[in-house]
CHARMM internal coordinates of N, CA and C (Angstrom, degrees):
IC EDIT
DIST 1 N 1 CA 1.4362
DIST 1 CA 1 C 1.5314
ANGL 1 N 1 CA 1 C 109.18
DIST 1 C 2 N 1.2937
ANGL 1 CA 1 C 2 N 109.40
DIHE 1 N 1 CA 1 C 2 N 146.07
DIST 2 N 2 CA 1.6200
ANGL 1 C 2 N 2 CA 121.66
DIHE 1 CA 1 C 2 N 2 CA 177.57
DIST 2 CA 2 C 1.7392
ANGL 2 N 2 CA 2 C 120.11
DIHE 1 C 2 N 2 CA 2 C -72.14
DIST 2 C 3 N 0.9403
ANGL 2 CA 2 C 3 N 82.55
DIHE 2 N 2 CA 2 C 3 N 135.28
DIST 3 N 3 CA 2.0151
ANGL 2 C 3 N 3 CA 74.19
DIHE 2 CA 2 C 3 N 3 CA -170.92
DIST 3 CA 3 C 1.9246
ANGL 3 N 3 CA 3 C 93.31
DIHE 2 C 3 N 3 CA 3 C -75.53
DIST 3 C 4 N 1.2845
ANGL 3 CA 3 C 4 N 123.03
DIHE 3 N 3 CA 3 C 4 N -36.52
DIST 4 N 4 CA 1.4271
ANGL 3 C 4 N 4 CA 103.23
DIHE 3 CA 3 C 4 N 4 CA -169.96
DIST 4 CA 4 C 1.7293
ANGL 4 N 4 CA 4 C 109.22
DIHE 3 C 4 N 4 CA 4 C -97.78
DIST 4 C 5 N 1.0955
ANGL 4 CA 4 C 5 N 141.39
DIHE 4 N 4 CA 4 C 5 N 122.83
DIST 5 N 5 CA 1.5336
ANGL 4 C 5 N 5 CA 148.22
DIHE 4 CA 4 C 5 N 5 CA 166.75
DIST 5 CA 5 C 1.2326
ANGL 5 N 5 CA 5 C 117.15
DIHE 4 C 5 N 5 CA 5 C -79.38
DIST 5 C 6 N 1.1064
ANGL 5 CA 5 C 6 N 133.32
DIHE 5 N 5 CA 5 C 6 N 105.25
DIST 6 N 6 CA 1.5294
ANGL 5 C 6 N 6 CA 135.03
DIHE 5 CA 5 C 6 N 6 CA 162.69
DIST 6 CA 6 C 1.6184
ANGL 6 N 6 CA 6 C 128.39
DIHE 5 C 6 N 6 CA 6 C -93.38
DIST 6 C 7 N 1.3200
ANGL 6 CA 6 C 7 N 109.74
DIHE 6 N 6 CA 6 C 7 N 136.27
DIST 7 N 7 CA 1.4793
ANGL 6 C 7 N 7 CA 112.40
DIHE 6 CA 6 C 7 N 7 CA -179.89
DIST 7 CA 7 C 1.7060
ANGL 7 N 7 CA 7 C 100.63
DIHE 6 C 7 N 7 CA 7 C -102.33
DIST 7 C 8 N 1.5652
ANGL 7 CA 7 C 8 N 114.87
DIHE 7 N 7 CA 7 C 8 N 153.22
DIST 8 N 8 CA 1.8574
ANGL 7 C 8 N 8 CA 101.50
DIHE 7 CA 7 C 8 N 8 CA 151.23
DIST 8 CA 8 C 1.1072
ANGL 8 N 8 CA 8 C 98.00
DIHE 7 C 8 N 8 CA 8 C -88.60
DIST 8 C 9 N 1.5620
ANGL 8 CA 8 C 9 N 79.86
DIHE 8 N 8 CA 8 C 9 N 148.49
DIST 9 N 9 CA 1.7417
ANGL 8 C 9 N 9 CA 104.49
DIHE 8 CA 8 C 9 N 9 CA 179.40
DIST 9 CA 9 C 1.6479
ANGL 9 N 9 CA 9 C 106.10
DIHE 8 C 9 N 9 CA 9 C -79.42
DIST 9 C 10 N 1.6338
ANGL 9 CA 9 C 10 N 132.19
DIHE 9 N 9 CA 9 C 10 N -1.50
DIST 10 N 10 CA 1.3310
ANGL 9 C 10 N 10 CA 128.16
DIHE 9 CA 9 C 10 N 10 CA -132.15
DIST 10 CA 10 C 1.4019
ANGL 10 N 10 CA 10 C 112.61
DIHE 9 C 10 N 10 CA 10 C 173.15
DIST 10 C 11 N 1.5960
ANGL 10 CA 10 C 11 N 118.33
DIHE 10 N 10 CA 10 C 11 N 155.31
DIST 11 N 11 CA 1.1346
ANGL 10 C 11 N 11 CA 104.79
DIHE 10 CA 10 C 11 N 11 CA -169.27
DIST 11 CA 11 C 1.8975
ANGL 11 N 11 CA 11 C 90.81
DIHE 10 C 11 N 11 CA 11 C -126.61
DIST 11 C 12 N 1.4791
ANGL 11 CA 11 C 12 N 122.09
DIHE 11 N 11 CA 11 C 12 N 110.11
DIST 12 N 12 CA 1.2835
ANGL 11 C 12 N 12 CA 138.04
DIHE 11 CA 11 C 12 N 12 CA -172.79
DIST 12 CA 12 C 1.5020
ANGL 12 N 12 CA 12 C 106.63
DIHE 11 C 12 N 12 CA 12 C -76.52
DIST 12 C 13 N 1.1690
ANGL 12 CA 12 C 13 N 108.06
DIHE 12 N 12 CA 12 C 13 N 119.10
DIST 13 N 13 CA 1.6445
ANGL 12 C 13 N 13 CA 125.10
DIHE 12 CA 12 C 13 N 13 CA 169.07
DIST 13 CA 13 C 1.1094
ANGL 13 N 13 CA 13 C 118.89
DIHE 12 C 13 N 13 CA 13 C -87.10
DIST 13 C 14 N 1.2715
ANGL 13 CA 13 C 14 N 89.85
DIHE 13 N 13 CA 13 C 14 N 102.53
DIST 14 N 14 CA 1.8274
ANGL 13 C 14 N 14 CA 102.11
DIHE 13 CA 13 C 14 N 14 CA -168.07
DIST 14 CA 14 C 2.1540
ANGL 14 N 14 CA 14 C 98.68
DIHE 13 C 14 N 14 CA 14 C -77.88
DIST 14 C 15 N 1.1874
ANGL 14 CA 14 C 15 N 109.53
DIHE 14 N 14 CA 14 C 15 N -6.59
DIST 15 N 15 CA 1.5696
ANGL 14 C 15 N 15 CA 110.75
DIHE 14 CA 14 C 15 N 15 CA -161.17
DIST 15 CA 15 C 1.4242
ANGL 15 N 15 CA 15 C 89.77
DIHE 14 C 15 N 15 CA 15 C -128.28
DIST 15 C 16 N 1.7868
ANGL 15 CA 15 C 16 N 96.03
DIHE 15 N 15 CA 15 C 16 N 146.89
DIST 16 N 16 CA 1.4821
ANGL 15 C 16 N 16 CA 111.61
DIHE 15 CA 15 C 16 N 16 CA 163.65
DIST 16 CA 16 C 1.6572
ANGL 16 N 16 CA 16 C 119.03
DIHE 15 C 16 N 16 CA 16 C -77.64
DIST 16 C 17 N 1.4299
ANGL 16 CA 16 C 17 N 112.16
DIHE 16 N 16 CA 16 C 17 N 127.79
DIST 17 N 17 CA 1.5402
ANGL 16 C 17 N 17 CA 98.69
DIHE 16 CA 16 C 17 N 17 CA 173.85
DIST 17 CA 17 C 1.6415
ANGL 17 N 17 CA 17 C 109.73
DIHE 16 C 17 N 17 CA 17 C -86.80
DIST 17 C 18 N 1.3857
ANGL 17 CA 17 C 18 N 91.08
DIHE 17 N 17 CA 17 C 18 N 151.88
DIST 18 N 18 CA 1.8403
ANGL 17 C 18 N 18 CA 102.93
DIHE 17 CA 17 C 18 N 18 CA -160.19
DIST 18 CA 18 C 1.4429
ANGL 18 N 18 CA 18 C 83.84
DIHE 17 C 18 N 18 CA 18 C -96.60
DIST 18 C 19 N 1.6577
ANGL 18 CA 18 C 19 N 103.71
DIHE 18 N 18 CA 18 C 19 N 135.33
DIST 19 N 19 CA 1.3800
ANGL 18 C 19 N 19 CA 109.50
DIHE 18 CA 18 C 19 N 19 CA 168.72
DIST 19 CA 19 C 1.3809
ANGL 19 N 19 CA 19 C 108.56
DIHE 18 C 19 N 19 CA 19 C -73.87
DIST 19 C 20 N 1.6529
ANGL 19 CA 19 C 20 N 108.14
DIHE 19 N 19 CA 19 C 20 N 168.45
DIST 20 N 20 CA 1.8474
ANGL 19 C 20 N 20 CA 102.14
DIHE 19 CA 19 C 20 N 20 CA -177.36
DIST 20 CA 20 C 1.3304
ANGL 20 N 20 CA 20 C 101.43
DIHE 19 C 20 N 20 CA 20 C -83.75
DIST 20 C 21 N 1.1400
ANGL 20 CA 20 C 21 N 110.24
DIHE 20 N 20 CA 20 C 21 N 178.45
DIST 21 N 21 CA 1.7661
ANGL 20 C 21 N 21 CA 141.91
DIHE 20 CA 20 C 21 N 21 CA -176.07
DIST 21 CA 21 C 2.0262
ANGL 21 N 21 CA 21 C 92.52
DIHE 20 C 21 N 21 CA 21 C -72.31
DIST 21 C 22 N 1.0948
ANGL 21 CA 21 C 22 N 84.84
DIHE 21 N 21 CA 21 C 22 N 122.07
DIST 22 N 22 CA 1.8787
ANGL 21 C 22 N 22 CA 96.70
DIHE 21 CA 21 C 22 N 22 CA 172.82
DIST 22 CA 22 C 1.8245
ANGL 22 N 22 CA 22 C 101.59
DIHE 21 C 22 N 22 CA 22 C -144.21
DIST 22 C 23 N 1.2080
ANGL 22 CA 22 C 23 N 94.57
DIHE 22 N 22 CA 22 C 23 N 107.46
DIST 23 N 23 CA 1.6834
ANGL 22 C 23 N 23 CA 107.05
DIHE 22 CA 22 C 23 N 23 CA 153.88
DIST 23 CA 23 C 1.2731
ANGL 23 N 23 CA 23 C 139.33
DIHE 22 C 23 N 23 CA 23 C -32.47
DIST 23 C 24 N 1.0463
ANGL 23 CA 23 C 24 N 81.17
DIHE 23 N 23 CA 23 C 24 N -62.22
DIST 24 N 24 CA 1.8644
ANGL 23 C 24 N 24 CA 106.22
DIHE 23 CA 23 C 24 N 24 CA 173.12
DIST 24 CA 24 C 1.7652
ANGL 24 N 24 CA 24 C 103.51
DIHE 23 C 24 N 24 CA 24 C -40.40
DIST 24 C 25 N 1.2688
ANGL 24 CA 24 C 25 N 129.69
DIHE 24 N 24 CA 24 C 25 N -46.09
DIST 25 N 25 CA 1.5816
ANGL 24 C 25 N 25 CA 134.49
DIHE 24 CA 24 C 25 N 25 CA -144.21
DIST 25 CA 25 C 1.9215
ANGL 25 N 25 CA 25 C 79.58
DIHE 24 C 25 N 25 CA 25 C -98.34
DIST 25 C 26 N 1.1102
ANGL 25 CA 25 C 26 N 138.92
DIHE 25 N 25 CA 25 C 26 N -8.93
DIST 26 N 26 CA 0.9741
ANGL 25 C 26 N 26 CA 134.32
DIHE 25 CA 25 C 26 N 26 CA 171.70
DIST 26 CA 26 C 1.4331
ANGL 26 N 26 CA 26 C 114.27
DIHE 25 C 26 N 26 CA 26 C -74.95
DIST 26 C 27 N 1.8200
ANGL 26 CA 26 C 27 N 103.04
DIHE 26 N 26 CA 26 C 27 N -50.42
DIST 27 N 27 CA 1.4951
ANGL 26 C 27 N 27 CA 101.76
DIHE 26 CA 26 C 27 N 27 CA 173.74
DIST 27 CA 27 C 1.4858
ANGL 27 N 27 CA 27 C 134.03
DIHE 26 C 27 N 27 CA 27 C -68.95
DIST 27 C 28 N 1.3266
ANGL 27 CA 27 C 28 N 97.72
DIHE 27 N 27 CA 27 C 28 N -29.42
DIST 28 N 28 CA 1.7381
ANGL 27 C 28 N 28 CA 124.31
DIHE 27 CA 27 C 28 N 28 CA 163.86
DIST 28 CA 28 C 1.4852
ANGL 28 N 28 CA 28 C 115.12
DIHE 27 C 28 N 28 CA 28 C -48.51
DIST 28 C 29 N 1.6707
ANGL 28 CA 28 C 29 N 135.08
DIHE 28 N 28 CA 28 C 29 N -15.72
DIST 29 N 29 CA 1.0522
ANGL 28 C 29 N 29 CA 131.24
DIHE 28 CA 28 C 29 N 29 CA 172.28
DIST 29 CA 29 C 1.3683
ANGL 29 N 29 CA 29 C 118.58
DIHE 28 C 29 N 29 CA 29 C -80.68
DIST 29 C 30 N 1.2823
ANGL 29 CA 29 C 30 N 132.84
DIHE 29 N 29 CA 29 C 30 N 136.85
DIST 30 N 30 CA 1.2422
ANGL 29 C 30 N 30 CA 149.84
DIHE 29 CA 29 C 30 N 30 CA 148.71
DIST 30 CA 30 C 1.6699
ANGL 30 N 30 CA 30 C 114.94
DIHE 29 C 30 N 30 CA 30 C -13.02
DIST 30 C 31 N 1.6731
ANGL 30 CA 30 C 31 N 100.58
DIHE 30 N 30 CA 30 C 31 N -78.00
DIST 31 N 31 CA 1.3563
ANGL 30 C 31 N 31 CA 92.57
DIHE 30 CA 30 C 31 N 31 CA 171.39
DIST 31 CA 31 C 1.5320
ANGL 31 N 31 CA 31 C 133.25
DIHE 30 C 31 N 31 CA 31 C -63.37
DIST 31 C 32 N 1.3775
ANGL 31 CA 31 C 32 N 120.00
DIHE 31 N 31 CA 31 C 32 N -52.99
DIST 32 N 32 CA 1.4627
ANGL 31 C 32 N 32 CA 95.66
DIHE 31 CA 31 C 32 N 32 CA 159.14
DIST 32 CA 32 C 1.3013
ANGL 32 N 32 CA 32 C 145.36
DIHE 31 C 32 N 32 CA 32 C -40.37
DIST 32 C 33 N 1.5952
ANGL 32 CA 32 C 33 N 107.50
DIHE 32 N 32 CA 32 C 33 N -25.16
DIST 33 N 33 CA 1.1279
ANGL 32 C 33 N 33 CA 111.35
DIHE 32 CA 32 C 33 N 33 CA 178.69
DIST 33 CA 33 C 1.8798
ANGL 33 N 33 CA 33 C 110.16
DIHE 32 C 33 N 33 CA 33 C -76.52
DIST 33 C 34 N 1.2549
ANGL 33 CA 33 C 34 N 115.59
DIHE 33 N 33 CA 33 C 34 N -32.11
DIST 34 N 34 CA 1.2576
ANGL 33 C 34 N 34 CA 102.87
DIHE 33 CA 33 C 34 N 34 CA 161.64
DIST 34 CA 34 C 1.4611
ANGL 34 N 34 CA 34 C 125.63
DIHE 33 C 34 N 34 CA 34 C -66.57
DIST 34 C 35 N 1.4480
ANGL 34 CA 34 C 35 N 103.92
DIHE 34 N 34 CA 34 C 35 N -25.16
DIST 35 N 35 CA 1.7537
ANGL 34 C 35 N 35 CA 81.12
DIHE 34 CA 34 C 35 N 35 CA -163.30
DIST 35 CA 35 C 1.6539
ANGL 35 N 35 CA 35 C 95.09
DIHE 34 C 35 N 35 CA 35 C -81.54
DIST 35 C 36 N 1.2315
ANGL 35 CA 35 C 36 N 140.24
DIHE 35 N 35 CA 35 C 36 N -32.25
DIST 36 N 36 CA 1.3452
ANGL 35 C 36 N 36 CA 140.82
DIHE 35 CA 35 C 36 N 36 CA 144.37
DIST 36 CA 36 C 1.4057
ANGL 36 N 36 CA 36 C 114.57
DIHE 35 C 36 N 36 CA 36 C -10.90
DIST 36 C 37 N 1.3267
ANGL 36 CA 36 C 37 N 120.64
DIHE 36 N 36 CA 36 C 37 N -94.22
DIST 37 N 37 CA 1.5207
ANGL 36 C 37 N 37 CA 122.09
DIHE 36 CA 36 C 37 N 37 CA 165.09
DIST 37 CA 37 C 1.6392
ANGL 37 N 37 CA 37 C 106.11
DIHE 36 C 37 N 37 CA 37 C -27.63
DIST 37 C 38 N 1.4719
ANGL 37 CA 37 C 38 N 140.46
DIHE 37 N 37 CA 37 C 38 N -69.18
DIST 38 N 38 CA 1.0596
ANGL 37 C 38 N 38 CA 134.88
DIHE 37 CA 37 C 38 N 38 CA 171.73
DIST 38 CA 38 C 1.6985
ANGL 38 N 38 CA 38 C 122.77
DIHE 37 C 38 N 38 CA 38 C -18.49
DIST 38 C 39 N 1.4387
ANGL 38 CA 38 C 39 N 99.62
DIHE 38 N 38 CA 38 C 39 N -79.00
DIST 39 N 39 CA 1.4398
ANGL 38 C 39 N 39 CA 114.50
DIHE 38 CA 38 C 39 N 39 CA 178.43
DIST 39 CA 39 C 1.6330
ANGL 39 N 39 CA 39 C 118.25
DIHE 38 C 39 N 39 CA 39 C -61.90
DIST 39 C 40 N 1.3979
ANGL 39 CA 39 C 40 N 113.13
DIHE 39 N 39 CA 39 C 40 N -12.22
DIST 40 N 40 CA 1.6173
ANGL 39 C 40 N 40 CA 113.70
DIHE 39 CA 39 C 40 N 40 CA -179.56
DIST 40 CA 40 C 2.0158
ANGL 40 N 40 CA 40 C 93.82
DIHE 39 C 40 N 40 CA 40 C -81.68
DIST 40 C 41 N 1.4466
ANGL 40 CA 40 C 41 N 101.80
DIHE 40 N 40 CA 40 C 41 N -30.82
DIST 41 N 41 CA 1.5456
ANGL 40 C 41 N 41 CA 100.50
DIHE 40 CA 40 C 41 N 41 CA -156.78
DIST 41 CA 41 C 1.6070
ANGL 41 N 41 CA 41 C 94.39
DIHE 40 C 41 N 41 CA 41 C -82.45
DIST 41 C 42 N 1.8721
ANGL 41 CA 41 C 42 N 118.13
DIHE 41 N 41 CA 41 C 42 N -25.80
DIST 42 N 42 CA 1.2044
ANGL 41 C 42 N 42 CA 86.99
DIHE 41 CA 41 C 42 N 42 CA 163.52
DIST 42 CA 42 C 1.5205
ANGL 42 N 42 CA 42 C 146.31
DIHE 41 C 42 N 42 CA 42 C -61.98
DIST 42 C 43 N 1.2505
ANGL 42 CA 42 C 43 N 91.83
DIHE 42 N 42 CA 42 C 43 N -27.98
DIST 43 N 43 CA 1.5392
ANGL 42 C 43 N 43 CA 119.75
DIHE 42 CA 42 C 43 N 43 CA -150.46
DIST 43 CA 43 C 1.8251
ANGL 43 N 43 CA 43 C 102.98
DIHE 42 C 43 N 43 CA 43 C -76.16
DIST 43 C 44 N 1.4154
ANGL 43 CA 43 C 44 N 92.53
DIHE 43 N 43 CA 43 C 44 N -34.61
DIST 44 N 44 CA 1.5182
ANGL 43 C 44 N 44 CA 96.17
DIHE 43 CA 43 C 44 N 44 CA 165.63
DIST 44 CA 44 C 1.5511
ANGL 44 N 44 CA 44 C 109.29
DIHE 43 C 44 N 44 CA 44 C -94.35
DIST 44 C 45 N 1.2775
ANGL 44 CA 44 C 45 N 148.74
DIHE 44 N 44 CA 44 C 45 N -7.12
DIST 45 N 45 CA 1.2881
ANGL 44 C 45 N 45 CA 130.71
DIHE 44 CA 44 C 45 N 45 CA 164.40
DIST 45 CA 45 C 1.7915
ANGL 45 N 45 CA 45 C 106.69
DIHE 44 C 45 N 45 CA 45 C -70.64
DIST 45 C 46 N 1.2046
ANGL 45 CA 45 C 46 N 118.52
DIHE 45 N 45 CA 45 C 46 N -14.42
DIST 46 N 46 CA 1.8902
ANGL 45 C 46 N 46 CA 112.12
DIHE 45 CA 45 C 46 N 46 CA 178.41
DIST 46 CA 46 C 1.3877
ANGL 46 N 46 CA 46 C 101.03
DIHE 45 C 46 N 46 CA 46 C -67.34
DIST 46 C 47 N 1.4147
ANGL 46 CA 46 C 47 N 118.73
DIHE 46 N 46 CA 46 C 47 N -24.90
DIST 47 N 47 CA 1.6041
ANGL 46 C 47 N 47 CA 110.07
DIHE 46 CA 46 C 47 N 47 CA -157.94
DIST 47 CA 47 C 1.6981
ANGL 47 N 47 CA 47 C 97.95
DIHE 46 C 47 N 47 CA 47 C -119.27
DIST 47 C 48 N 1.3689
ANGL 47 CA 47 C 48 N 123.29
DIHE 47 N 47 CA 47 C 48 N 38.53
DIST 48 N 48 CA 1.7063
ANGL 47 C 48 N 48 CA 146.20
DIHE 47 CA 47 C 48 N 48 CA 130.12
DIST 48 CA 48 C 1.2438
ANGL 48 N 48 CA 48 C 122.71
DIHE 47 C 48 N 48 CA 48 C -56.85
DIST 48 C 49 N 1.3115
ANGL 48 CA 48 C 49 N 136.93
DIHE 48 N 48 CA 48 C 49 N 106.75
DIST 49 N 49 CA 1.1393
ANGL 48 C 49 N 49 CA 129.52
DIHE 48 CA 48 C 49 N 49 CA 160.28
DIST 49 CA 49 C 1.5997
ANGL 49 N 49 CA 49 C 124.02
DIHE 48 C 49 N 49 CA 49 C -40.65
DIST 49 C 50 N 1.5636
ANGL 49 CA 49 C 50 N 127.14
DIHE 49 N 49 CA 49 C 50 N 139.20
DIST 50 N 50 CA 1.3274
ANGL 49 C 50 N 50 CA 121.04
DIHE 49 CA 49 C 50 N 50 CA -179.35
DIST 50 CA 50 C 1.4696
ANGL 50 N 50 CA 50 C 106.15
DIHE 49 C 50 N 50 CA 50 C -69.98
DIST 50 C 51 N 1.3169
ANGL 50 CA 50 C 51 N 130.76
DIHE 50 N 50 CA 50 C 51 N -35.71
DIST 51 N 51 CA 1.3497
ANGL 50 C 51 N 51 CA 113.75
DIHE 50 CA 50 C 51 N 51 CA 179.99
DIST 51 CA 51 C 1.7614
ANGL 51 N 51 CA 51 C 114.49
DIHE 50 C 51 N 51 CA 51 C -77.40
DIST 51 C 52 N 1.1794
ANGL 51 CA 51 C 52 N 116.37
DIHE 51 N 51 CA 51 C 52 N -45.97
DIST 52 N 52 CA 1.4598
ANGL 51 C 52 N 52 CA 102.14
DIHE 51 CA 51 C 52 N 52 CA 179.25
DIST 52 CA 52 C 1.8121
ANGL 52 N 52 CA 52 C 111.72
DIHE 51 C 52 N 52 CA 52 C -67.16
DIST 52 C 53 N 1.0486
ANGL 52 CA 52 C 53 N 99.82
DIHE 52 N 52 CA 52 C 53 N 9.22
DIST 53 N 53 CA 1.8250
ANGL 52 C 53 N 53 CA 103.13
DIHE 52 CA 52 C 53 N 53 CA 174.54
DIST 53 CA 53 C 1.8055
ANGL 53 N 53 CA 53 C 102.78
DIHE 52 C 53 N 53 CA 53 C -84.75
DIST 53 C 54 N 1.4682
ANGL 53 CA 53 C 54 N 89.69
DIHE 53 N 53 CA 53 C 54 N -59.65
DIST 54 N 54 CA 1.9901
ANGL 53 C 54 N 54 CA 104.73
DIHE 53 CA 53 C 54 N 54 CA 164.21
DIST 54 CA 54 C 1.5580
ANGL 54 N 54 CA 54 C 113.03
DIHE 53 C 54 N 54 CA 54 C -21.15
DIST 54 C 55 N 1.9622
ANGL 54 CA 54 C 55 N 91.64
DIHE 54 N 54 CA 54 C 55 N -72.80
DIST 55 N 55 CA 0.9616
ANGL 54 C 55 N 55 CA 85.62
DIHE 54 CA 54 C 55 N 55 CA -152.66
DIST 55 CA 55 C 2.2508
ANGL 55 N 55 CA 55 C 116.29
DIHE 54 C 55 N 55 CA 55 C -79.63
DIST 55 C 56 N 1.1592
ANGL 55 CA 55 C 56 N 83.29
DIHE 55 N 55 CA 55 C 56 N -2.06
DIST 56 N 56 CA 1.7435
ANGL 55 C 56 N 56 CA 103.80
DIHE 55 CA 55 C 56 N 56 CA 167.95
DIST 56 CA 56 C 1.7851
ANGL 56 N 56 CA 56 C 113.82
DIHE 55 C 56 N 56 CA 56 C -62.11
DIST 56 C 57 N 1.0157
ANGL 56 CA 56 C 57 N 91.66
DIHE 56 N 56 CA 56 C 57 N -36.64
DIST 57 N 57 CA 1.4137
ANGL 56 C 57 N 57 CA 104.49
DIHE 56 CA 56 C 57 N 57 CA -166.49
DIST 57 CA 57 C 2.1069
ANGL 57 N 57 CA 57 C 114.77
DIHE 56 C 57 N 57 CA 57 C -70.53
DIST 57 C 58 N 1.8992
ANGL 57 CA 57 C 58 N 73.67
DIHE 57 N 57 CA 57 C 58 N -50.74
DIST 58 N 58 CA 1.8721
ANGL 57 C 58 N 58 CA 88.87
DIHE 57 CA 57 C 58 N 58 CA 172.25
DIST 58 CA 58 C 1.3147
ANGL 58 N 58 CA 58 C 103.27
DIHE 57 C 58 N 58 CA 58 C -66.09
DIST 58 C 59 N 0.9932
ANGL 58 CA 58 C 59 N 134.37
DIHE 58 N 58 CA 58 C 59 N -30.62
DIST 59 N 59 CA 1.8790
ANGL 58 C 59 N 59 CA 125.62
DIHE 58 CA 58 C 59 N 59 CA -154.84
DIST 59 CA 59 C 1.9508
ANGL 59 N 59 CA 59 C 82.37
DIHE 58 C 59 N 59 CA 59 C -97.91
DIST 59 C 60 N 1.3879
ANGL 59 CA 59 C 60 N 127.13
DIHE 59 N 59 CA 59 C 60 N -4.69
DIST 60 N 60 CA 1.5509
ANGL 59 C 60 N 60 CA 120.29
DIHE 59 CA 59 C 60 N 60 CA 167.09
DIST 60 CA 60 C 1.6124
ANGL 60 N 60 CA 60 C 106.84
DIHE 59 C 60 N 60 CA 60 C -78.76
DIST 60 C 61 N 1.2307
ANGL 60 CA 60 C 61 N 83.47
DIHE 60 N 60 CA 60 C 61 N -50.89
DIST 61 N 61 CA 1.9462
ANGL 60 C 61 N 61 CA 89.72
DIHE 60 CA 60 C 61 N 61 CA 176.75
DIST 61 CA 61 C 1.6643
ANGL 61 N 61 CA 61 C 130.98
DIHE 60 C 61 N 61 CA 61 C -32.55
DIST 61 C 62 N 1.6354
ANGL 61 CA 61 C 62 N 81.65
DIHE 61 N 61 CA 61 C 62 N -75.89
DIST 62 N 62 CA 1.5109
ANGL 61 C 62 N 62 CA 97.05
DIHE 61 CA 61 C 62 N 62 CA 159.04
DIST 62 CA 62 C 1.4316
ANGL 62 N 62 CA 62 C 125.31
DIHE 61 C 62 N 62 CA 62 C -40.56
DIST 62 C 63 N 1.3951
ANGL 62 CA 62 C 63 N 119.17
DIHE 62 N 62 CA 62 C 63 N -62.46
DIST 63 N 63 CA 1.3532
ANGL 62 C 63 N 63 CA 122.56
DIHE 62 CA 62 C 63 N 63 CA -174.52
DIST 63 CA 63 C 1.8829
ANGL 63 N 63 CA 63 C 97.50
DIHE 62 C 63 N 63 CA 63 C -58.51
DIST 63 C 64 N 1.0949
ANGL 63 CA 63 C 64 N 125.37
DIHE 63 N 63 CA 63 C 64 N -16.01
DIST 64 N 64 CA 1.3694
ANGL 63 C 64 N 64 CA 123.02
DIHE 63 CA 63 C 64 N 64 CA 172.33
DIST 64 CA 64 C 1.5452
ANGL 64 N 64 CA 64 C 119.31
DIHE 63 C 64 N 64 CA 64 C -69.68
DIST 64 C 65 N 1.3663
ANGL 64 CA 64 C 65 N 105.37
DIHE 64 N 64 CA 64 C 65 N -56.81
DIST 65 N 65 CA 1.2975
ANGL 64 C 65 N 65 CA 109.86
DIHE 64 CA 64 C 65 N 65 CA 157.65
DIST 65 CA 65 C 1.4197
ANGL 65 N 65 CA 65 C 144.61
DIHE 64 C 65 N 65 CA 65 C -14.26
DIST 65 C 66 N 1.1348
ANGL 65 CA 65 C 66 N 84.26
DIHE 65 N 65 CA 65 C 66 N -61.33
DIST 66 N 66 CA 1.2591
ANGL 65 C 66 N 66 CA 131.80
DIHE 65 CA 65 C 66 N 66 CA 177.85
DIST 66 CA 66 C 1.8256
ANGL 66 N 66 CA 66 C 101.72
DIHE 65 C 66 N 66 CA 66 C -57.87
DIST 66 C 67 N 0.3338
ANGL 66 CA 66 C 67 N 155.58
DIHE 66 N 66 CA 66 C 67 N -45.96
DIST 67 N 67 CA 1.8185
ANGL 66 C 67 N 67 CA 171.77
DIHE 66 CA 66 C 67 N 67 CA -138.94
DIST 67 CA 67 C 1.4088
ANGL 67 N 67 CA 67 C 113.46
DIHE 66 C 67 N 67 CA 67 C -91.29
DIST 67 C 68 N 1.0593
ANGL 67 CA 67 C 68 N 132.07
DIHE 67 N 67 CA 67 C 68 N 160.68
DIST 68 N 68 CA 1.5656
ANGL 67 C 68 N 68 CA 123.68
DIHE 67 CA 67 C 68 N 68 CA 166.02
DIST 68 CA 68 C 1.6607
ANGL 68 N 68 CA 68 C 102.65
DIHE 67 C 68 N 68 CA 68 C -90.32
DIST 68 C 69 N 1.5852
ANGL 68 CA 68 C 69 N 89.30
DIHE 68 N 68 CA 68 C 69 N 155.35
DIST 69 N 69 CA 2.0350
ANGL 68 C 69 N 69 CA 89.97
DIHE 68 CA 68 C 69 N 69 CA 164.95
DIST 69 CA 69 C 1.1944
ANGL 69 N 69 CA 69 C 124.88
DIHE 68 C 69 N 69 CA 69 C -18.52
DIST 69 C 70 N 1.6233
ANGL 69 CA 69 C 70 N 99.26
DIHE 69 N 69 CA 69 C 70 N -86.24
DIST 70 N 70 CA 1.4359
ANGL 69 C 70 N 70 CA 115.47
DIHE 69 CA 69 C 70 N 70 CA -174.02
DIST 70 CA 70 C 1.4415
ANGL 70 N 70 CA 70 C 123.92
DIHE 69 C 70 N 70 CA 70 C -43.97
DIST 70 C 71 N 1.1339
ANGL 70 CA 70 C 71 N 125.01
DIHE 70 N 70 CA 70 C 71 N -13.35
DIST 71 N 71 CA 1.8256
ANGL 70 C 71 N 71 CA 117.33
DIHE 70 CA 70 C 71 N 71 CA -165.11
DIST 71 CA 71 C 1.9933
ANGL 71 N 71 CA 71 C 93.45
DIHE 70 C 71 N 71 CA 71 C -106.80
DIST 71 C 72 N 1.5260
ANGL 71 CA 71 C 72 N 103.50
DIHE 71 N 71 CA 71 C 72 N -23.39
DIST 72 N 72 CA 1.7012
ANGL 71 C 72 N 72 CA 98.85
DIHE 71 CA 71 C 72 N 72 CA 172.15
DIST 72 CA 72 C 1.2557
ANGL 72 N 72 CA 72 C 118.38
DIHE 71 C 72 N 72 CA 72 C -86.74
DIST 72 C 73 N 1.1679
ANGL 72 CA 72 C 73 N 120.83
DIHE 72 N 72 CA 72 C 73 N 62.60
DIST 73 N 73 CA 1.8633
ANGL 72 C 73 N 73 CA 142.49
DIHE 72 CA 72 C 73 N 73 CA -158.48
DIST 73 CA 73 C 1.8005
ANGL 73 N 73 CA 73 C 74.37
DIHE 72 C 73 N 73 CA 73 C -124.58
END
COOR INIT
IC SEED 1 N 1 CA 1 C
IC BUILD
């Protein structure tokens, strides 16, 4: 017999516990959140009329014009 006896004090976790599955931390990202924003902005540019797109576009022009050199880089 051993003159010294030891107990564990404890039960050592040799393994990481995996947190559970949460949704939420999906929406919380950056990139999803763009490609979201992305695909909403397509989905509503199909349902633009072609002429008020036109005429959106000319009143961009102009306001370009409009501008000094340097800032239409």
């Amino acid at each position: 017999m051993y003159p010294l006896q030891l107990d564990p004090s404890g039960r050592y976790g040799f393994f990481e516990i995996k947190p559970p599955f949460d949704p939420m931390s999906y929406l919380k990202n950056p990139f999803v959140i763009m490609i979201g924003v992305s695909l909403l902005m397509s989905q509503l540019m199909k349902n633009v009329d072609m002429e008020e797109m036109k005429k959106a576009q000319a009143e961009q022009g102009d306001a370009m014009k409009d501008m000094p050199q340097c800032m239409q880089q």
